[in-house]
Backbone as CSV, one residue per row, in Angstrom:
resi,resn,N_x,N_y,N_z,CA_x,CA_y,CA_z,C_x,C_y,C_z
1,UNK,49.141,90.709,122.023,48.390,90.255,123.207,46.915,90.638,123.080
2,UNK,46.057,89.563,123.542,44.601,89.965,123.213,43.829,90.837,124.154
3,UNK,42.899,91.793,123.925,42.544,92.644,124.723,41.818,92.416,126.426
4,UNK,41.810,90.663,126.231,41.051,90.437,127.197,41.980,89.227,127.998
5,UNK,43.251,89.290,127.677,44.587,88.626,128.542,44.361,89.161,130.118
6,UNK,44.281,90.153,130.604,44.584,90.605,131.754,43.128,89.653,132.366
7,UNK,42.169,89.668,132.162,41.341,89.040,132.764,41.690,87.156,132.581
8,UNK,41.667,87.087,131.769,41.911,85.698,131.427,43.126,85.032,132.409
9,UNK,44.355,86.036,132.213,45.282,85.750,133.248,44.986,85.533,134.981
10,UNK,43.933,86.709,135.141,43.405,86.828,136.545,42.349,85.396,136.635
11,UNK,41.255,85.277,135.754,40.667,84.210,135.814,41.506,82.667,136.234
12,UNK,42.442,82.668,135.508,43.390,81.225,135.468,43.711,81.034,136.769
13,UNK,44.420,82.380,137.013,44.861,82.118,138.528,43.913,81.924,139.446
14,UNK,42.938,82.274,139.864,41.373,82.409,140.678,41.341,80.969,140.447
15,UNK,41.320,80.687,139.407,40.639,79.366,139.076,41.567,77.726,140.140
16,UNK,42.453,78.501,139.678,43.848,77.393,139.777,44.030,77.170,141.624
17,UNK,43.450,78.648,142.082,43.555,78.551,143.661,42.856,77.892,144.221
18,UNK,41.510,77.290,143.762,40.356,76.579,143.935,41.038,75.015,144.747
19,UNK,41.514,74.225,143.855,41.987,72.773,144.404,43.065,72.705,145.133
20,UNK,43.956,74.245,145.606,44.846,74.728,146.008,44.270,74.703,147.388
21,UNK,43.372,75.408,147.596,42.384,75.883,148.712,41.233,73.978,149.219
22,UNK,41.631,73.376,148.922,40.633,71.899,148.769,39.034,72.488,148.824
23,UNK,38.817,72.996,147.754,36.810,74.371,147.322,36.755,73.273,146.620
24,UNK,37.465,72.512,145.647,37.022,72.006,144.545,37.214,69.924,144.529
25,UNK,36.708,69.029,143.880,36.606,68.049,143.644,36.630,68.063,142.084
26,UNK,37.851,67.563,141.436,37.213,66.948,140.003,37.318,68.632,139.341
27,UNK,36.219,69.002,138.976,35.802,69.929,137.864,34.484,70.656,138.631
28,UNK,34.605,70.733,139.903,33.609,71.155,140.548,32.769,72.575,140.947
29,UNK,32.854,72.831,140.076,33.596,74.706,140.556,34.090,75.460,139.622
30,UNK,34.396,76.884,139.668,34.754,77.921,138.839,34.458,78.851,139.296
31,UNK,35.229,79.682,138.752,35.765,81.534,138.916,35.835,81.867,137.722
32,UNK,35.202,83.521,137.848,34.435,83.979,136.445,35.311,85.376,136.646
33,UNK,36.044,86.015,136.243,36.843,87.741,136.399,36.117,88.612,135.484
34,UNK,35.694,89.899,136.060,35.080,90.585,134.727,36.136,92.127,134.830
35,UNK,35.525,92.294,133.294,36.021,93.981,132.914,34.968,94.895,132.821
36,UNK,34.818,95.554,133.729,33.536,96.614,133.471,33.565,97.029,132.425
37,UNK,35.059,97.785,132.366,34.632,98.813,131.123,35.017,98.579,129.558
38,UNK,34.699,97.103,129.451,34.936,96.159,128.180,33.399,95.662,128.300
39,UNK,32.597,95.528,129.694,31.485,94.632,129.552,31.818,93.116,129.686
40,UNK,32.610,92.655,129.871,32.478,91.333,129.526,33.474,90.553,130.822
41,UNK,32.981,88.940,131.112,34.060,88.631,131.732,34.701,87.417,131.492
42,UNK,35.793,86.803,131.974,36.525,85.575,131.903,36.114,84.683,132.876
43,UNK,35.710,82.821,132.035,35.267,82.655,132.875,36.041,80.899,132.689
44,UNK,35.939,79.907,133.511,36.650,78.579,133.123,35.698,77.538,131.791
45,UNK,36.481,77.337,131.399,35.655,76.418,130.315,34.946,74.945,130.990
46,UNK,34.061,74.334,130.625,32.765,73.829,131.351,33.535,72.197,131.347
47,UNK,33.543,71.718,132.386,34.710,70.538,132.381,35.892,70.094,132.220
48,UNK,36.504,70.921,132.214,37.904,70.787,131.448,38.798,70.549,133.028
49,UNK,39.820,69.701,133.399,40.183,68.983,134.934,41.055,70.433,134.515
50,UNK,41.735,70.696,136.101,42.006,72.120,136.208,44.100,72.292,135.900
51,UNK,44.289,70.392,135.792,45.602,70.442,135.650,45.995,70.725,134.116
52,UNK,44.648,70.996,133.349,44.485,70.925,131.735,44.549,72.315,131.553
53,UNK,44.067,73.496,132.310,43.864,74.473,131.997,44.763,75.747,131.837
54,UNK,44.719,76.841,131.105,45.700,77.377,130.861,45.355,78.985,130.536
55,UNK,45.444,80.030,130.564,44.792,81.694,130.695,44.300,81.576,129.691
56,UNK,44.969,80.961,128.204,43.998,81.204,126.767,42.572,80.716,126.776
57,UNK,42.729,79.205,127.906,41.479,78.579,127.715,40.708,79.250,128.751
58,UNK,40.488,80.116,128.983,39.522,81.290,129.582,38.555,81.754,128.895
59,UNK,36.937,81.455,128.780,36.838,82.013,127.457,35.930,83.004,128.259
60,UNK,35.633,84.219,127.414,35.267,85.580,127.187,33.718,85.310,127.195
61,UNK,32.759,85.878,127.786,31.435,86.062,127.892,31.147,87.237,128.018
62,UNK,29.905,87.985,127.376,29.619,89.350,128.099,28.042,88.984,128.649
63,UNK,27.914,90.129,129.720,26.881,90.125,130.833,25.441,89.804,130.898
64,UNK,25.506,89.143,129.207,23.666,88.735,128.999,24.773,86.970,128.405
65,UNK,25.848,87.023,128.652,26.042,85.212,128.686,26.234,85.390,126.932
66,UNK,26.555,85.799,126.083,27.328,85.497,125.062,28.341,85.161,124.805
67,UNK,28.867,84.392,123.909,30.272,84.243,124.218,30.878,85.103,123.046
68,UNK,32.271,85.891,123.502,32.976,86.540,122.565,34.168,86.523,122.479
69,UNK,34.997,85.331,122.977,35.941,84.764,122.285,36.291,83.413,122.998
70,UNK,36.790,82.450,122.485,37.181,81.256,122.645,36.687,80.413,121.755
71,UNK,37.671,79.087,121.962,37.349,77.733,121.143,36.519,77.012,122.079
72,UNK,36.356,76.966,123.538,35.763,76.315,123.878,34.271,76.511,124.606
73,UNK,33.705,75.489,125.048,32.079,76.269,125.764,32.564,76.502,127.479
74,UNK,32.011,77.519,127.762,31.687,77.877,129.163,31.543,77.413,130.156
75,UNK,31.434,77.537,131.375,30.763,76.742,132.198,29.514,76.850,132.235
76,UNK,29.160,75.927,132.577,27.586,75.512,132.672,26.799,76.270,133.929
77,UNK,27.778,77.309,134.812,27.152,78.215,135.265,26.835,79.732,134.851
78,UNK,27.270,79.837,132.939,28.307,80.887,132.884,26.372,81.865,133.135
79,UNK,25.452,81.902,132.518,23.876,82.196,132.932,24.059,82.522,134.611
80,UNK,24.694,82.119,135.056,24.290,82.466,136.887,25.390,83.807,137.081
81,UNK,26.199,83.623,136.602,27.510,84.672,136.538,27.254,85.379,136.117
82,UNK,26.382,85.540,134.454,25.916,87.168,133.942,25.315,87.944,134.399
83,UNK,23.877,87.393,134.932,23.316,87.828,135.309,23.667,88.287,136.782
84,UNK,24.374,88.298,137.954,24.872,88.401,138.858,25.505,89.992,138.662
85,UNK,26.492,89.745,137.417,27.194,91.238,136.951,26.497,91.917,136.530
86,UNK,25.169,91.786,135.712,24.506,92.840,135.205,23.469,93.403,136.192
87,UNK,23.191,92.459,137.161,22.268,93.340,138.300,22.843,94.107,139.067
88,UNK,24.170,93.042,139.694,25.174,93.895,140.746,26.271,94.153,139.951
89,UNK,25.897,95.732,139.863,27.578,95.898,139.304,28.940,96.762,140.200
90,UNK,28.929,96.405,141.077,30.140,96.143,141.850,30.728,95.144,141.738
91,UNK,30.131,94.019,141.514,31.027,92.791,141.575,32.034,92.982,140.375
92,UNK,33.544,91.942,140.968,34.502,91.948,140.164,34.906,90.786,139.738
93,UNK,34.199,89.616,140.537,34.649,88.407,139.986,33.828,87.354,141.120
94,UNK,33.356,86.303,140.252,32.055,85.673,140.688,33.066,84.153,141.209
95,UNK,32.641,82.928,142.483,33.141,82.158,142.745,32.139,80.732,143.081
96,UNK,31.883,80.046,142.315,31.003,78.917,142.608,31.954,77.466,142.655
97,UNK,31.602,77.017,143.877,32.270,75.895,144.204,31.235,74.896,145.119
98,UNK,31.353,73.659,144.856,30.880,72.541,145.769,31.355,72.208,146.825
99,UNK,32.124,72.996,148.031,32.885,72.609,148.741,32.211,71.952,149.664
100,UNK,32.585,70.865,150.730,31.962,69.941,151.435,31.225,70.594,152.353
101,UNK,31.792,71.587,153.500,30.572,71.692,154.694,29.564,72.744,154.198
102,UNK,30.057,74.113,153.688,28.808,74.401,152.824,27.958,74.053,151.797
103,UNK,28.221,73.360,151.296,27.181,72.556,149.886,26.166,71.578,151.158
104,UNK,26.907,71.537,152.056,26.267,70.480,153.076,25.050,71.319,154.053
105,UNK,25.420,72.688,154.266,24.467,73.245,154.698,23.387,73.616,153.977
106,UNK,24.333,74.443,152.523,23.169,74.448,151.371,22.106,72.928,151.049
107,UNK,22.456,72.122,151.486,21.266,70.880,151.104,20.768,70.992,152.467
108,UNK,21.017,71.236,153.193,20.177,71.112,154.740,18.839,72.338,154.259
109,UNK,19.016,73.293,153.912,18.435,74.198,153.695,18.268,75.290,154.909
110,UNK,19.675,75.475,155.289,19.900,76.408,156.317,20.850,77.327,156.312
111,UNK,20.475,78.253,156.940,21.552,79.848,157.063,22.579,79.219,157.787
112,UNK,23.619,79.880,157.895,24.750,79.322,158.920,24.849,80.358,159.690
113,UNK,24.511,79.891,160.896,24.143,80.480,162.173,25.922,81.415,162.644
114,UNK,25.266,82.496,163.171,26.763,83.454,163.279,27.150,83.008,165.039
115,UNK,27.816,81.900,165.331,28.576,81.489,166.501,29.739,81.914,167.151
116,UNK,30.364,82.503,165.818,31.699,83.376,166.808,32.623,83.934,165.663
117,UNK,33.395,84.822,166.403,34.165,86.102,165.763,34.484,85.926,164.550
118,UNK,35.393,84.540,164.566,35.983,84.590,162.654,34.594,84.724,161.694
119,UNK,33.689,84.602,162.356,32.305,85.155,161.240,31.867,86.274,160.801
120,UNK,32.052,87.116,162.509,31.856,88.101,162.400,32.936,89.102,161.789
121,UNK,33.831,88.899,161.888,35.195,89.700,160.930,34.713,89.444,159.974
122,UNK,33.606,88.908,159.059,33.831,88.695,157.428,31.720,89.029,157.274
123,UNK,31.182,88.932,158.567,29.821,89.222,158.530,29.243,89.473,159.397
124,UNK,27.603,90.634,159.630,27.518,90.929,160.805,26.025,90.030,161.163
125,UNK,25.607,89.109,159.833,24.583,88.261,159.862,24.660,86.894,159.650
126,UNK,23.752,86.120,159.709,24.092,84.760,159.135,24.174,84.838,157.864
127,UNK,24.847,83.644,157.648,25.212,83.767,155.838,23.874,82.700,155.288
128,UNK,23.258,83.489,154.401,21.960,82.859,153.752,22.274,82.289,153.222
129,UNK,20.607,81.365,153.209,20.846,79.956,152.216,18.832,80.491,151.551
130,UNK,19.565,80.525,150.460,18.228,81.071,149.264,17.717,79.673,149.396
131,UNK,16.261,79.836,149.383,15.089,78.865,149.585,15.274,78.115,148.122
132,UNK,15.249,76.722,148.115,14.900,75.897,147.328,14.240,76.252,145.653
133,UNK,14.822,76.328,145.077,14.001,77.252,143.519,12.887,76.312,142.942
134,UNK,12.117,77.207,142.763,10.479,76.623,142.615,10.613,75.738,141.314
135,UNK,9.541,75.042,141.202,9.128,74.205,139.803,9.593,74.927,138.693
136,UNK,8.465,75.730,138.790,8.125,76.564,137.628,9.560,77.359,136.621
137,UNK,11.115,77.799,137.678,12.032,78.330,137.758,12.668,77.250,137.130
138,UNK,12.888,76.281,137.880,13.489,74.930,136.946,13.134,74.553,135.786
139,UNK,11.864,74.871,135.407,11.560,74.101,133.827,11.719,75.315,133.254
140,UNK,12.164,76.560,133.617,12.731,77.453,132.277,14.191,77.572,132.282
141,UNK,14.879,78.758,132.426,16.082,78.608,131.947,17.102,78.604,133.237
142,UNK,17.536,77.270,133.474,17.785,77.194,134.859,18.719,77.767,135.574
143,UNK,19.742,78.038,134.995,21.240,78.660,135.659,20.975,80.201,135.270
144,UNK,19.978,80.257,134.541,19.705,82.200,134.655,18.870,82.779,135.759
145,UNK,17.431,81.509,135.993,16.973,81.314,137.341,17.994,81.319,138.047
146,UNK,19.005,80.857,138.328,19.586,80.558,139.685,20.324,82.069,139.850
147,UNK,20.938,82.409,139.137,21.079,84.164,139.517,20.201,84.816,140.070
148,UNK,18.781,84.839,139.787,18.032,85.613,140.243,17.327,84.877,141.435
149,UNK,17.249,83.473,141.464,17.084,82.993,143.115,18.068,83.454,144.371
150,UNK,20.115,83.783,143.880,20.205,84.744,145.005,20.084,85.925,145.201
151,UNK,19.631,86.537,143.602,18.830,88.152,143.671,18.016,88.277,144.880
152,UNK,17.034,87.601,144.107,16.156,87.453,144.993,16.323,87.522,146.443
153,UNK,17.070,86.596,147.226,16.893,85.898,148.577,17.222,87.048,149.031
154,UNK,17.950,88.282,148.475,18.887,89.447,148.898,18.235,90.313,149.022
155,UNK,16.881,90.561,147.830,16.073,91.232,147.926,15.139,91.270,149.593
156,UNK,14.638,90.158,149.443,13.562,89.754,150.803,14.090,90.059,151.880
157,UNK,15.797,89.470,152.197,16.377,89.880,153.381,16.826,91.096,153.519
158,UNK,16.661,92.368,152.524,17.507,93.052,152.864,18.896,93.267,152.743
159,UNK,19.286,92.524,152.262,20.943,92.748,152.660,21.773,93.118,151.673
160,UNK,22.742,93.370,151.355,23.672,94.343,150.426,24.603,92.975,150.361
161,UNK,24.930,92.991,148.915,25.418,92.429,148.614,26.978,92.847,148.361
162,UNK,27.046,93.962,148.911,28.419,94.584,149.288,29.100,94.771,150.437
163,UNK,28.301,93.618,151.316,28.302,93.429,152.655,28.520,92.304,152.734
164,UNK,27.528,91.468,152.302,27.418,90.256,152.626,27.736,89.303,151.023
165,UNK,28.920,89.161,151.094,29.665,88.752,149.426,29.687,86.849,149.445
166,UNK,28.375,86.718,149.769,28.537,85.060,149.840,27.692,84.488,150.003
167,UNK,26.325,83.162,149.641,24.984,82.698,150.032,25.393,81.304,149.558
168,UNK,24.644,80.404,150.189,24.450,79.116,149.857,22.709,79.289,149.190
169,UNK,22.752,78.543,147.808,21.721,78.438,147.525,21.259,76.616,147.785
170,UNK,19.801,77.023,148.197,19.712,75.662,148.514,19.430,74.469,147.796
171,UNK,19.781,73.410,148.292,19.998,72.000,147.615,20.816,71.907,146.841
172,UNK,21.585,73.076,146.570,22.555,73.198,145.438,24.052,73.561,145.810
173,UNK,24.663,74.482,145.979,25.939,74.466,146.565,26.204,76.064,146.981
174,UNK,27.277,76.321,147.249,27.313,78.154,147.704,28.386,78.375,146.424
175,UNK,28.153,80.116,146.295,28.237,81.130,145.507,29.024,82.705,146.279
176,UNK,29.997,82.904,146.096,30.889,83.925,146.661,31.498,84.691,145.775
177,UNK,31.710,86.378,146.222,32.130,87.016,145.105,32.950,87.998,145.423
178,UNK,33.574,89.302,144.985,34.209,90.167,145.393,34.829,91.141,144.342
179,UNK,35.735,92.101,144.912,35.733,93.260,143.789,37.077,92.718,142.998
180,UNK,37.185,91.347,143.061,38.988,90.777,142.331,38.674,89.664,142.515
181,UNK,39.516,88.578,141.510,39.344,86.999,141.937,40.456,86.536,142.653
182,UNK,41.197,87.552,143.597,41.525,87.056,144.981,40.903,87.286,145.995
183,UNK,39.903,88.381,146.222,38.943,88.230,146.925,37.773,87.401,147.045
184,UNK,37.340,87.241,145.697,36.299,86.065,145.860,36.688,85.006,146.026
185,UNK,37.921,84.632,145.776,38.413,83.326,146.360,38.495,83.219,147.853
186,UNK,39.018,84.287,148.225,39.391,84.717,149.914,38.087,84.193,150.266
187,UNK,36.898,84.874,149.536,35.527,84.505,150.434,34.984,83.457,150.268
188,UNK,35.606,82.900,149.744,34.855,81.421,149.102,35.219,80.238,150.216
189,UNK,36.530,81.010,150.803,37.165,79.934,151.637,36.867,80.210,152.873
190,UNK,37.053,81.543,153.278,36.039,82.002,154.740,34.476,81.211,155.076
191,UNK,33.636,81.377,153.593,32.606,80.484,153.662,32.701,79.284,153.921
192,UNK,33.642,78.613,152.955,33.602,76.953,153.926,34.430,76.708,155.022
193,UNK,35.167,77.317,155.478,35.918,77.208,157.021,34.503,77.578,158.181
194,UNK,33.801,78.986,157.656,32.955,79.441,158.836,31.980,77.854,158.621
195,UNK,31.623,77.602,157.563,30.319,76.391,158.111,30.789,75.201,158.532
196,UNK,32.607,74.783,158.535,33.273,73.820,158.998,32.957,73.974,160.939
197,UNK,32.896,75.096,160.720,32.636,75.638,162.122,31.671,75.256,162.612
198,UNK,31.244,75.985,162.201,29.343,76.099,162.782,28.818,74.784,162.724
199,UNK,29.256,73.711,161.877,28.720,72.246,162.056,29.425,71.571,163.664
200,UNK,30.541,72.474,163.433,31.550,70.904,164.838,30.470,71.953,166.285
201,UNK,30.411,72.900,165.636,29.973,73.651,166.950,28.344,73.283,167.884
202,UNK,27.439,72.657,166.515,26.905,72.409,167.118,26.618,71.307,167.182
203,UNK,27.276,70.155,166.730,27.994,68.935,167.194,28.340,68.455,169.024
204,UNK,29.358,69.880,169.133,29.418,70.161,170.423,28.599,70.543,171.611
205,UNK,27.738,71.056,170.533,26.591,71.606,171.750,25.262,72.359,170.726
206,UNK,24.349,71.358,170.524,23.583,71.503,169.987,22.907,72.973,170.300
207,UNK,22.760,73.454,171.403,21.961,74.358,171.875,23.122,75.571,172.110
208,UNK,24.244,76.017,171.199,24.896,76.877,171.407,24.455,78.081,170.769
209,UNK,24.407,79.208,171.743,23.876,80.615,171.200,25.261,81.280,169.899
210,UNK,24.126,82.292,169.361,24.401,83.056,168.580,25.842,84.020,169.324
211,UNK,25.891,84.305,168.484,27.247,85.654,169.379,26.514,86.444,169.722
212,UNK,26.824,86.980,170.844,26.132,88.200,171.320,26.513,89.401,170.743
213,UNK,25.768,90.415,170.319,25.484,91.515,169.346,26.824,92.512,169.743
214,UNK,27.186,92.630,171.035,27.831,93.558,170.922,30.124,92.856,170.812
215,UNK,30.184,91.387,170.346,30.659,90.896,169.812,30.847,91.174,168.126
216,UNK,29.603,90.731,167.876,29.613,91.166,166.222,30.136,92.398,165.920
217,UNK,29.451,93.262,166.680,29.936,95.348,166.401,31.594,94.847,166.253
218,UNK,31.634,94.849,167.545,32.996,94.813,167.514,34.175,94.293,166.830
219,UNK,33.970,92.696,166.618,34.934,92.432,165.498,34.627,93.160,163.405
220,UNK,33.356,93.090,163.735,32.877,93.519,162.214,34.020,94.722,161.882
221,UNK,33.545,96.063,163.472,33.756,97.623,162.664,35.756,97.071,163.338
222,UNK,36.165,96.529,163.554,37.553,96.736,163.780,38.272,96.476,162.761
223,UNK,37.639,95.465,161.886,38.320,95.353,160.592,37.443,95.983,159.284
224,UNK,36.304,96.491,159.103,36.012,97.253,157.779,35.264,98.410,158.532
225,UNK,34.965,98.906,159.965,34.426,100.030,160.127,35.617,101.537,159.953
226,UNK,34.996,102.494,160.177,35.886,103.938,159.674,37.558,103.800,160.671
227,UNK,36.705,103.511,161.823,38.198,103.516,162.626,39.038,102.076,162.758
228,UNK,38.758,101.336,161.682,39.390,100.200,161.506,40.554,100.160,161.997
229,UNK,41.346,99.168,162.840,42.774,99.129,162.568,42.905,97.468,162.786
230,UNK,42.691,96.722,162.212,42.826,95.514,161.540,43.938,95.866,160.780
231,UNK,45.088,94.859,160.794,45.929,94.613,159.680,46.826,96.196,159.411
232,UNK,47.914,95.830,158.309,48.648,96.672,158.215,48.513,98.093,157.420
């Protein structure tokens, strides 16, 4: 068995939950699993339809985007994924998908406004949408730019990316992550349910407020604060 099966296995599955979860269209999307203490992670091969795919065809990258094992090429995000692990290294497994109402906010070029609780159980802010990536970012190396455009956006706002495990970058689609690729899947799907939301919501009522603050406290610390008692 090859040293980098356990990820590859975890990758497949992550991967496979995607069109399971309706995140994905076609070849739209991918889940990347890493091994810290190998350096390197598993990530889906770059087009390949997902009823084709299989744990071997996982191929192996380490955190500056080399590849170190497989027959086939990468995804064409695998540059946004390295760099992601080598800045933040908490992350355990990276989730990029085109899913419809967030890719839809990400082209609006808007945060998704925090309207009510199921948001706040998973965030205590709006979920960002990184500003549009400049000229200059595009004509160099673009999917390594795009890592550091949601560096970036994280930087300016403040926010921890151990908090807030999810951004729409704009004009482009959203990006979700977590310490396993059942968690980043988990968040991948919280993300497009919450902006399924937040669109009918203000559909419904254009002029609907934010949650009120002492809403947010409350659902946030009941499920990840000290005296949590969320769940079993």
């Amino acid at each position: 068995m090859s040293k980098y099966q356990h990820i590859q296995d975890a990758c497949y599955k992550a991967n496979m939950q995607l069109p399971e979860l309706n995140l994905v269209l076609f070849t739209f999307g991918n889940v990347s699993v890493a091994d810290r203490a190998l350096g390197v992670f598993a990530i889906k091969p770059s087009g390949v339809p997902y009823k084709d795919l299989t744990p071997e065809k996982m191929v192996i990258v380490d955190f500056d985007g080399n590849i170190i094992s497989g027959d086939l090429r990468p995804s064409s995000d695998t540059k946004t994924h390295a760099v992601l692990y080598k800045v933040w290294d908490k992350i355990g497994a990276i989730v990029h998908t085109h899913s419809t109402y967030a890719t839809a906010w990400a082209q609006a070029q808007r945060d998704i406004p925090i309207f009510g609780t199921t948001h706040a159980d998973h965030n205590t802010v709006d979920i960002p949408c990184a500003p549009p990536m400049s000229d200059d970012m595009i004509k160099g190396n673009y999917e390594y730019e795009t890592g550091y455009q949601i560096i970036n956006c994280f930087r300016e706002r403040k926010l921890s990316y151990e908090e807030v495990e999810m951004i729409l970058v704009g004009n482009h689609a959203p990006f979700a992550w977590g310490k396993n690729g059942d968690k980043a899947v988990y968040n991948a799907a919280v993300l497009e349910e919450v902006a399924r939301m937040a669109y009918l919501t203000e559909q419904i009522n254009p002029k609907a407020p934010r949650l009120k603050d002492a809403l947010i406290e409350k659902h946030w610390q009941r499920k990840h604060g000290k005296d949590a008692y969320y769940g079993q």
